[in-house]
PAKOL-677276 format. One line per field, with one value per residue (C-alpha): x, y, z; residue number from 1. Coordinates in nm, 2 decimals, decimal comma, padded with zeros to 4 digits. Layout:
c1: c(X  ...)
c2: c(Y  ...)
c3: c(Z  ...)
num: c(NUM  ...)
END
This chain:
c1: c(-02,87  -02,78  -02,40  -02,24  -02,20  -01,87  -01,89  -02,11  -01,99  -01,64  -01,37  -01,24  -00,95  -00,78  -00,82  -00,71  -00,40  -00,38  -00,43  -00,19  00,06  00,01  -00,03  00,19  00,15  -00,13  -00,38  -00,52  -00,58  -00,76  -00,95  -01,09  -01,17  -01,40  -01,64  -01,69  -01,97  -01,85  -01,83  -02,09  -01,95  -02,12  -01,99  -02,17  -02,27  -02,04  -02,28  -02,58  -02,45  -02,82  -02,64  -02,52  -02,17  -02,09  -01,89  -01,84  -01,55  -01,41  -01,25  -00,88  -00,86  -01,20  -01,27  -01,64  -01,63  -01,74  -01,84  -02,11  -02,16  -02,44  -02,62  -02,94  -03,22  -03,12  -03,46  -03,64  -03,39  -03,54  -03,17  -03,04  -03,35  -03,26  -02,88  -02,72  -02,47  -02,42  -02,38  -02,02  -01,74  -01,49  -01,18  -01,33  -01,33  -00,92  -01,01  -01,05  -00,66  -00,53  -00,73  -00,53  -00,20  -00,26  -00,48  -00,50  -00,85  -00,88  -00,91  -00,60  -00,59  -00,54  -00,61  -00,92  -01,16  -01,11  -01,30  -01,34  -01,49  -01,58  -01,60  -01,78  -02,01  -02,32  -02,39  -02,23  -02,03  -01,71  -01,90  -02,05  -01,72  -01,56  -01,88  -01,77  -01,42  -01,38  -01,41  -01,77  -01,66  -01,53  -01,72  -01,78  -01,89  -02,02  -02,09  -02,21  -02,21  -02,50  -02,82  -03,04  -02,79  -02,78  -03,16  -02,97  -02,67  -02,92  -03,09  -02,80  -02,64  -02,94  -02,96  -02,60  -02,73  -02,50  -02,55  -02,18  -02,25  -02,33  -02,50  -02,40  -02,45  -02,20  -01,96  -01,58  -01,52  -01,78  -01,64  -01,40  -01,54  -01,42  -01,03  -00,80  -01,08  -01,05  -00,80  -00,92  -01,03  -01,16  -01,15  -01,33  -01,34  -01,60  -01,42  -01,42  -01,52  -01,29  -01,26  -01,67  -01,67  -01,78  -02,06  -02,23  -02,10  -02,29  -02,03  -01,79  -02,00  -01,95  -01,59  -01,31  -00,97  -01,17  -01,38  -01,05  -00,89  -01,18  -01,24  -00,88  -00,91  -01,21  -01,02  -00,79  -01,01  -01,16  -00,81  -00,72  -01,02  -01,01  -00,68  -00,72  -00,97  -00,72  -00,51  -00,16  -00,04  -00,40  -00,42  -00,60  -00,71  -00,76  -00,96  -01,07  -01,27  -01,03  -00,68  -00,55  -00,21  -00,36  -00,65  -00,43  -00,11  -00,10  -00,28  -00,11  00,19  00,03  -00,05  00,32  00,40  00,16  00,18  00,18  00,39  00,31  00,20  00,31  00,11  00,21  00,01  00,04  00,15  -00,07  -00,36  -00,20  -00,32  -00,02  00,21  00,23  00,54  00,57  00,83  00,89  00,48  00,32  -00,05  -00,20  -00,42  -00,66  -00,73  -00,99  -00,78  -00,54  -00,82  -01,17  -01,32  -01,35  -01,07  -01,00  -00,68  -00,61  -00,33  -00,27  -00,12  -00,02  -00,01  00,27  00,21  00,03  -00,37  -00,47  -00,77  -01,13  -01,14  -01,48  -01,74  -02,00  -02,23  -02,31  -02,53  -02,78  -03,14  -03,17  -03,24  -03,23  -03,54  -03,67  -03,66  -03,96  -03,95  -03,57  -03,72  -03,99  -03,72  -03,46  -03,64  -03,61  -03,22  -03,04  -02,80  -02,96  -02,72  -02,43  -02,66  -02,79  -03,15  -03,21  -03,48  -03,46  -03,72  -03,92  -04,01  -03,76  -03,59  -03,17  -03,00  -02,66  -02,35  -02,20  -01,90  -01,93  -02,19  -01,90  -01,85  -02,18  -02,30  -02,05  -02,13  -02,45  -02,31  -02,05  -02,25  -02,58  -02,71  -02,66  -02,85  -02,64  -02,70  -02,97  -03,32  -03,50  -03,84  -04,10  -04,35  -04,68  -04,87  -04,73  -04,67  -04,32  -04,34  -04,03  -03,90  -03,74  -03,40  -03,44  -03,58  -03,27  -03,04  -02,78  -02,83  -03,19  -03,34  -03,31  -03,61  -03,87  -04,17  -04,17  -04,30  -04,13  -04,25  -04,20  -03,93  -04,29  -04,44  -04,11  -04,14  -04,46  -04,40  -04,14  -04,41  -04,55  -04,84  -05,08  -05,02  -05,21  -05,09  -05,17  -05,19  -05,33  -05,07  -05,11  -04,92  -04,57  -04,36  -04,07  -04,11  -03,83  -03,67  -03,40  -03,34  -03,29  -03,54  -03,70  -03,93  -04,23  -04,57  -04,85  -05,12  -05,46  -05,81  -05,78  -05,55  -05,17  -05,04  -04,73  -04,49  -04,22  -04,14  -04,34  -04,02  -03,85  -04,18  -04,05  -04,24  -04,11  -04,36  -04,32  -04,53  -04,26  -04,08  -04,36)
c2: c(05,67  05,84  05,93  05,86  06,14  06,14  06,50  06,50  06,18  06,30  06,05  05,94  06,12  05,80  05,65  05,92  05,92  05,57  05,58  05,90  05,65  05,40  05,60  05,91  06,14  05,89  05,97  06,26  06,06  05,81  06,09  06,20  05,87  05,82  06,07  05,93  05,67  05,31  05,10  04,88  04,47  04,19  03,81  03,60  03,19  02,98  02,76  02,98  03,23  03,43  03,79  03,97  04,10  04,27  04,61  04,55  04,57  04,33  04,26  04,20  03,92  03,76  03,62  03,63  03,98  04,29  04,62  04,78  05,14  05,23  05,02  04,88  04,78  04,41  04,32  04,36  04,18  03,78  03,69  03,80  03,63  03,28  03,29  03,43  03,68  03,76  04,12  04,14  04,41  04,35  04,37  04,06  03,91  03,87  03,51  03,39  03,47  03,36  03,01  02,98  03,01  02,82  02,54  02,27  02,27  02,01  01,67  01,45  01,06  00,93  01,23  01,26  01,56  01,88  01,95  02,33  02,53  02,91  02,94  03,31  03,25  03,47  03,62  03,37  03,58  03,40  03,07  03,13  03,21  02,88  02,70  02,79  02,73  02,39  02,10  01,93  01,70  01,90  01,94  02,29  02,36  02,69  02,78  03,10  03,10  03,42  03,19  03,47  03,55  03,17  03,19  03,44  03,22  02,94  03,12  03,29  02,91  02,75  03,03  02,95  02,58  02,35  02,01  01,90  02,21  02,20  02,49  02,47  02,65  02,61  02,82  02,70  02,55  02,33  02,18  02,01  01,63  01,80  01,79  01,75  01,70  02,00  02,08  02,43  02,70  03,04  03,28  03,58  03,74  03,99  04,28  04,69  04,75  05,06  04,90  04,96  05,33  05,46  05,22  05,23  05,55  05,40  05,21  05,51  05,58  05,25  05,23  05,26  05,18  04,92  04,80  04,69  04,55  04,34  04,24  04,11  03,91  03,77  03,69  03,53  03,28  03,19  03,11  02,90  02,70  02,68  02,59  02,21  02,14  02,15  01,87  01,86  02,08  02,22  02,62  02,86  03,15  03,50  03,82  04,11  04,38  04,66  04,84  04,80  04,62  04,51  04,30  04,25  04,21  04,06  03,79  03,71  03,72  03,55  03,22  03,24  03,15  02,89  02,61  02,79  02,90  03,20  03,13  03,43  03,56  03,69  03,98  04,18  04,53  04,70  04,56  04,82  04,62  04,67  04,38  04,46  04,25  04,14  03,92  03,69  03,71  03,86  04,01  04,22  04,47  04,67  05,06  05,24  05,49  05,26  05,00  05,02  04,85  04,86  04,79  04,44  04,26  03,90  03,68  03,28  03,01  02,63  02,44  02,26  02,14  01,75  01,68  01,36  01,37  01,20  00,84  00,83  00,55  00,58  00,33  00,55  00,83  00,92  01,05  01,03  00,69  00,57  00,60  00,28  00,15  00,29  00,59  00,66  00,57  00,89  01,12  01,05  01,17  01,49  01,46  01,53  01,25  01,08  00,79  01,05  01,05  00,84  00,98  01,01  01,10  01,34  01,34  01,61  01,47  01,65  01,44  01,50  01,42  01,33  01,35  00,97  01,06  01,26  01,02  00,92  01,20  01,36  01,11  01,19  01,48  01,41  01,23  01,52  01,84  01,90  02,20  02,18  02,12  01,94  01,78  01,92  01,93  01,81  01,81  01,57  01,28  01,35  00,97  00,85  01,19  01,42  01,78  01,94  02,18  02,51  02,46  02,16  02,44  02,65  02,37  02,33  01,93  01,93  01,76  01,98  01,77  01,91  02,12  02,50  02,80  03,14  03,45  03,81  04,01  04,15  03,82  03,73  04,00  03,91  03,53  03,65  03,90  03,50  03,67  03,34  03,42  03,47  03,29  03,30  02,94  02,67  02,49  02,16  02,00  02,09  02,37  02,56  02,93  03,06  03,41  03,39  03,07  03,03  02,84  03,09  02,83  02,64  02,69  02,43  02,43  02,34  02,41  02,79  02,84  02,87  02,81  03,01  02,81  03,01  02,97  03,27  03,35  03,48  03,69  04,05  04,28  04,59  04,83  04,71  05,00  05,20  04,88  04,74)
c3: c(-04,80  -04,49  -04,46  -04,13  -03,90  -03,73  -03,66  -03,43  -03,28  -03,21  -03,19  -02,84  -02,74  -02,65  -02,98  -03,17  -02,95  -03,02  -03,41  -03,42  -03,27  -03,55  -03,82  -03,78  -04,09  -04,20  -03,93  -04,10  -04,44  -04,21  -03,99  -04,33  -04,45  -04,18  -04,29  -04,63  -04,74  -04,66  -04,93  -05,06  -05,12  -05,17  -05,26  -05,49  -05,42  -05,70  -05,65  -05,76  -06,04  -06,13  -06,04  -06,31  -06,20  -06,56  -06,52  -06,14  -05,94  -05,78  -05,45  -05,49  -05,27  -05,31  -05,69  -05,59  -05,44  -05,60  -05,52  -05,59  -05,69  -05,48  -05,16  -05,27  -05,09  -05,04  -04,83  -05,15  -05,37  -05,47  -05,60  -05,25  -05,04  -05,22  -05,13  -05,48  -05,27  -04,91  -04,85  -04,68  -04,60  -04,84  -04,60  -04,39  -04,71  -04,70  -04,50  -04,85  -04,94  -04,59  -04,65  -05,03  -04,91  -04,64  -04,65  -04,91  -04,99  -05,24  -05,13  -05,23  -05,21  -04,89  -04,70  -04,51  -04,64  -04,38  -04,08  -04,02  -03,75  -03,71  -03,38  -03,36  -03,65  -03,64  -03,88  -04,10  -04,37  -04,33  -04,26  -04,60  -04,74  -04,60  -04,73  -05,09  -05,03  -04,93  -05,09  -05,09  -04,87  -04,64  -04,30  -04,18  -03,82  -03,75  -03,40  -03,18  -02,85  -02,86  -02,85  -02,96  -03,29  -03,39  -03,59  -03,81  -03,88  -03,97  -04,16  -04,40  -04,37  -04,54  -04,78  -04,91  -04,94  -04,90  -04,72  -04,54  -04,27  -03,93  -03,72  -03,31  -03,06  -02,79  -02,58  -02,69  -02,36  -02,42  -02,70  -02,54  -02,69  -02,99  -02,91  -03,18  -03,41  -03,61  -03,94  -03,94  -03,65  -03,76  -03,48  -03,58  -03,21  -03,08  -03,03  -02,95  -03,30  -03,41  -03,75  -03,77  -03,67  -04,01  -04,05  -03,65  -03,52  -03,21  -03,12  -03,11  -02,80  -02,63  -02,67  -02,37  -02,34  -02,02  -02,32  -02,53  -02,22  -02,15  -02,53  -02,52  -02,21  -02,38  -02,69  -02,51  -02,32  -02,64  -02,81  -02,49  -02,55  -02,94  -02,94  -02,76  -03,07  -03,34  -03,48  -03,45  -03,76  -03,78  -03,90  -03,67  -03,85  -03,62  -03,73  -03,55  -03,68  -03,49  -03,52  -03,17  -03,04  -02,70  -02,92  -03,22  -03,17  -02,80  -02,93  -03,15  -02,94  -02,68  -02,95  -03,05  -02,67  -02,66  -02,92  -03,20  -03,52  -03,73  -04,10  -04,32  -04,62  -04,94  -05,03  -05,29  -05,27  -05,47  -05,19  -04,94  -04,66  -04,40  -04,24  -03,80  -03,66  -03,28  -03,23  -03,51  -03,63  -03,85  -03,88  -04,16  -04,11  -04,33  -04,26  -04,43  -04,60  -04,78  -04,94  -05,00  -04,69  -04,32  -04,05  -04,04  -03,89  -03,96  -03,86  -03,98  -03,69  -03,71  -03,41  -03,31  -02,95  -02,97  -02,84  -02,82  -03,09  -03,03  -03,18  -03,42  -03,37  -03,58  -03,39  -03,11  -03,15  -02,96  -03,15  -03,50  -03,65  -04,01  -04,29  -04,34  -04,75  -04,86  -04,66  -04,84  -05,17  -05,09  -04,94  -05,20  -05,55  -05,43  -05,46  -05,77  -05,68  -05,37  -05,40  -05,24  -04,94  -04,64  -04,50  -04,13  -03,90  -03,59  -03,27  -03,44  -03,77  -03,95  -04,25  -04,30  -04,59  -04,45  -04,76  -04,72  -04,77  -04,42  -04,20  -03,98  -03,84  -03,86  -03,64  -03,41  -03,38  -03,26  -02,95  -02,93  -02,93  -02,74  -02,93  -03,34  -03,64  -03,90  -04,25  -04,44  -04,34  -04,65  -04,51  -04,32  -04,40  -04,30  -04,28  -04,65  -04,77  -04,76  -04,74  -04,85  -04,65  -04,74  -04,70  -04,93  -05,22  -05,14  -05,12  -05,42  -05,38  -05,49  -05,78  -06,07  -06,27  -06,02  -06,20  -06,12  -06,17  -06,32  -06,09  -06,20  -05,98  -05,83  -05,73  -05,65  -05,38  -05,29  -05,23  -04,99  -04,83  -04,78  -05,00  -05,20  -05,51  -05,88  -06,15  -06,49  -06,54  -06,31  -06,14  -05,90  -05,64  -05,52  -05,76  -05,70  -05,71  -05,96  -06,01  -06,27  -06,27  -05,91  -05,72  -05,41  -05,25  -05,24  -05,34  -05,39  -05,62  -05,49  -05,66  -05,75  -05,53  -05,49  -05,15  -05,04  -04,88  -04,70  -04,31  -04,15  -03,99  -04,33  -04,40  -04,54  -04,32  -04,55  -04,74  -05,07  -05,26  -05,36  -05,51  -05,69)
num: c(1  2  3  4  5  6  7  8  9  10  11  12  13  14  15  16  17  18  19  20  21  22  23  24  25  26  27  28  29  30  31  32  33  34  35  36  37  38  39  40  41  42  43  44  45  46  47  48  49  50  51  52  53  54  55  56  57  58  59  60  61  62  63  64  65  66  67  68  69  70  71  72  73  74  75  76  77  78  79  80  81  82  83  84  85  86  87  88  89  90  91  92  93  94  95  96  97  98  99  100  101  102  103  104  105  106  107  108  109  110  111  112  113  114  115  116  117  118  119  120  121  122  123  124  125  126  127  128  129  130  131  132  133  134  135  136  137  138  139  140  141  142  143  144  145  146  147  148  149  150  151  152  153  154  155  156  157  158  159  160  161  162  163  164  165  166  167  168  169  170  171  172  173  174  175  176  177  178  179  180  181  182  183  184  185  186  187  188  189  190  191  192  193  194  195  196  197  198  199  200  201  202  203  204  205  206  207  208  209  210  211  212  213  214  215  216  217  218  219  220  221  222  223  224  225  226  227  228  229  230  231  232  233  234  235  236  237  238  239  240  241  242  243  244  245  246  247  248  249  250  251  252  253  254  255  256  257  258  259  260  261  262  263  264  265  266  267  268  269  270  271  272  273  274  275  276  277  278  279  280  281  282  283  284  285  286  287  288  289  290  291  292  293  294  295  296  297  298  299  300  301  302  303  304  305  306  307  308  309  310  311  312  313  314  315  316  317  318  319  320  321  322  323  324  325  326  327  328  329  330  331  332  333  334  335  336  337  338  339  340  341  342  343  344  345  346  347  348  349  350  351  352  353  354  355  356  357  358  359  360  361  362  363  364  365  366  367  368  369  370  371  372  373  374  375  376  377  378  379  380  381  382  383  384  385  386  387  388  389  390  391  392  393  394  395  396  397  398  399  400  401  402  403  404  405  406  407  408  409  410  411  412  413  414  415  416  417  418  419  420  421  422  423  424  425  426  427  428  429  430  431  432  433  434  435  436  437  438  439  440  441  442  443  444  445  446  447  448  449  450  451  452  453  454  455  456  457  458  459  460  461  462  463  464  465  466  467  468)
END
């Protein structure tokens, strides 16, 4: 792997100014630091334990993070193709602590299940993180304004596999049905990036002091309209991927003044992540020379000022009808426990399994949010037949009694080069392609044949020889 060249991408002289500032005697540890090979983290699926994580290291605030001791090829990896472990920066991984001492994320008596946005999703790490965190009947919103970035998000979302999520696509003052409907906002705001130097020493070259100014008014909009959506008491959660105060610490100021309390955390000192004070709130920021990650500031807010929240009624929505008995009786053997779910039909065909436990407000949602895709898409009838769909093979909900087939790690490359494969066996009808243990897919037996399956879109388009 290529090292990062800071050398010939010199630092801006008005960031070193600024880090010199912040760091005093410390800058020239951090200076260094940037010149060094980023580390290489990764955090596993609880819910789909094939990896191996024996002898790793792992992440001090993540029990499902570890490090690995070199980067490889992920593109080429089945286990990380079928949602086993997202690759993520380790520091970013420190939502999962603030969400601990924070949150309650089981789901006492008499206390409705949480709902939970993440308001800048794309690419979905820390919508993937949430997904493991919360309860199962939690609801997890996960939004991006970008349209063009929201086919990754899906895409990584459906990998993880888990059913009570919902993938939107909205700018946050567009939510505004939404108000005082959410327990938890994660604000992970676009930012200037210093905290990414190391790993796209492009963006050394794109930033300006004008860039932070205009990331922070940006910020800021988005926290004005994120903050309506919360429920009285309700936690919003704010990250940047930088070190500055105007983006960091203004913000946070700026929440403090505006319906919000600061929520200290307890962190370790041994984690050497460093505690920034304005006023009477706290953030905590990560620098590359103190742990082994990326530059990462997060800072944890409960809302005190009242919003009159959205009344439910789950008798208006407006698309998706019901399955008809005998249609549910098709679409539900594909479930390992059907009876925790209610089928539904969108305009296109495309069967949802909706968790009961959840319909309410899924199906307000539907009235409340133009542009989403929520529940999970088990697949389609087609006349009397269902064709299961991919996200239902990836899904940690689906029948575990359906027959498969066991691939080799190369025809498990293959099938995700969407290459028919040869088996050694005749096989017929629908089978899930397996790699350790962990389904990849579908293939279908038919004559001679074996029919790959996987959406064209998640083709590998990678040379493969020197893997095989």
């Amino acid at each position: 792997m290529n090292k990062p060249n800071l050398q010939s991408a010199e630092l801006p002289s008005a960031f070193t100014a600024q880090m010199q500032a912040q760091l005093g005697t410390d800058f020239s540890a951090f200076e260094t630091e940037l010149t060094q090979e980023a580390p290489v983290s990764i955090r596993v699926n609880p819910s789909k334990p094939a990896l191996d994580t024996t002898g790793l290291e792992r992440v001090p605030w993540c029990a499902e993070g570890f490090y690995l001791p070199e980067r490889p090829s992920f593109t080429l990896d089945p286990l990380f193709q079928a949602g086993a472990y997202y690759v993520q920066e380790a520091s970013s991984m420190l939502l999962n602590e603030a969400l601990k001492q924070t949150a309650n994320l089981s789901r006492p008596l008499r206390q409705h299940p949480l709902r939970v946005l993440d308001l800048c999703a794309a690419p979905g790490g820390k919508s993937t993180l949430l997904a493991s965190a919360l309860h199962p009947d939690s609801l997890l919103i996960c939004n991006e304004v970008i349209r063009s970035r929201v086919s990754v998000l899906r895409e990584n979302v459906e990998k993880w596999g888990y059913p009570n999520v919902v993938v939107s696509n909205h700018d946050p003052e567009d939510m505004d049905k939404l108000a005082g409907f959410f327990d938890v906002v994660v604000v992970d705001a676009p930012c200037s990036g210093e905290g990414l130097f190391r790993k796209d020493p492009d963006a050394i070259q794109e930033w300006s002091e004008v860039n932070v100014a205009l990331c922070s008014a940006r910020q800021k909009r988005i926290l004005a309209a994120a903050a309506p959506l919360l429920d009285e008491g309700g936690l919003l959660i704010y990250s940047t991927c930088t070190y500055n105060d105007v983006e960091n610490l203004e913000n946070v100021r700026y929440l403090t003044e505006n319906g919000f309390r600061n929520r200290p955390l307890n962190l370790p000192a041994e984690w050497n992540i460093v505690e920034k004070q304005t006023g009477n709130a706290v953030g905590y920021q990560c620098y590359p020379h103190r742990v082994r990650g990326e530059g990462f500031f997060i800072s944890v807010f409960q809302k005190t000022a009242f919003t009159a929240t959205v009344k439910l009624d789950a008798r208006t929505f407006r698309s998706i009808r019901a399955l008809r008995p005998r249609e549910t009786a098709s679409a539900a053997k594909w479930l390992q426990n059907p009876s925790d779910f209610s089928f539904w039909e969108k305009p296109n065909g495309d069967v949802m399994a909706l968790p009961k436990a959840l319909e309410k407000s899924f199906l307000f949602l539907d009235v409340a949010l133009r542009n989403k895709g929520f529940g999970l898409e088990i697949g389609q009838f087609k006349g009397t037949d269902f064709i299961p769909s991919h996200a239902l093979a990836l899904s940690t909900i689906i029948n575990r009694n359906l027959p498969v087939v066991a691939l080799s790690r190369e025809n498990a490359i293959r099938y995700f080069k969407k290459e028919n494969l040869v088996l050694d066996e005749a096989v017929k009808g629908w089978l899930l392609a397996q790699y350790n243990g962990l389904n990849l897919g579908w293939v279908k037996g038919v004559g001679n044949r074996v029919n790959n399956y996987l959406p064209k879109d998640w083709r590998i388009r990678m040379d493969i020889k020197e893997y095989a």
